[in-house]
C-alpha positions as CSV (number, residue, x, y, z in Angstrom):
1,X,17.5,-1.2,5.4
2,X,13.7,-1.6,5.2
3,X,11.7,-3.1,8.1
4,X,9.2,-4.4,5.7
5,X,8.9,-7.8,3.9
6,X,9.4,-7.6,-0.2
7,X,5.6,-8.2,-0.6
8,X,4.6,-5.4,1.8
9,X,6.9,-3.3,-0.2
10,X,5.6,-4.5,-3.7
11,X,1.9,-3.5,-2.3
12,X,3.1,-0.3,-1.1
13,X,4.7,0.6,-4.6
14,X,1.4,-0.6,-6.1
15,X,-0.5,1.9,-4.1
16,X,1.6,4.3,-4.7
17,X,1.9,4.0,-8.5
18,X,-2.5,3.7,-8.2
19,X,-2.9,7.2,-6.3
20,X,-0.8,9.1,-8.5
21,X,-2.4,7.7,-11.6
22,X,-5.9,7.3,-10.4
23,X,-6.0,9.5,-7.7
24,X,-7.2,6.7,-5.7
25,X,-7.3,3.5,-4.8
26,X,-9.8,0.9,-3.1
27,X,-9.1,-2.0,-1.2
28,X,-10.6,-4.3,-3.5
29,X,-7.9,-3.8,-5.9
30,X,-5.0,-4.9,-3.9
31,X,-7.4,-7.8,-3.1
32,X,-7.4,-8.8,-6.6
33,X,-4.2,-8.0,-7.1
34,X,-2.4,-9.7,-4.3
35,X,-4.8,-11.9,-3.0
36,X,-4.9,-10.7,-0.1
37,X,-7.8,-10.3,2.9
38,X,-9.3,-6.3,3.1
39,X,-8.0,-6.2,6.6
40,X,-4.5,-6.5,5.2
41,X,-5.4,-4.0,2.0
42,X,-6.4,-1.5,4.4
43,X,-3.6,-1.7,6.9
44,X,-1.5,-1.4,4.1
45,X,-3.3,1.7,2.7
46,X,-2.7,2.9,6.5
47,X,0.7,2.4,6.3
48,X,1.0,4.2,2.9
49,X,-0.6,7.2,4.1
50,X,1.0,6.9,7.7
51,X,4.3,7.2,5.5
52,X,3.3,10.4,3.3
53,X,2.0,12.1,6.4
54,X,4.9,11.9,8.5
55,X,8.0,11.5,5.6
56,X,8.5,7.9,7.2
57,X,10.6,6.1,5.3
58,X,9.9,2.7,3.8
């Protein structure tokens, strides 16, 4: 059972889908995307890597 709310989950996806394709992503995209404040983009590009780096499960 995840920890996370559905939109942190849909972000996290969206990042995820964005690095493998692009081989990066900037927080002005999720911005746009989600409508969401840069603080939150990048604590949710923190998470994302936080999660590849330690095999954390979301």
């Amino acid at each position: 059972m995840s920890i996370l709310k559905h939109e942190a989950l849909l972000r996290l996806r969206a990042i995820e889908l964005v690095a493998y394709w692009e081989g990066r992503l900037i927080t002005t995209q999720l911005m746009d995307w989600f409508g969401i404040s840069r603080q939150q983009a990048s604590a949710d590009i923190k998470l994302y890597k936080y999660s590849r780096e330690t095999d954390f499960k979301l």
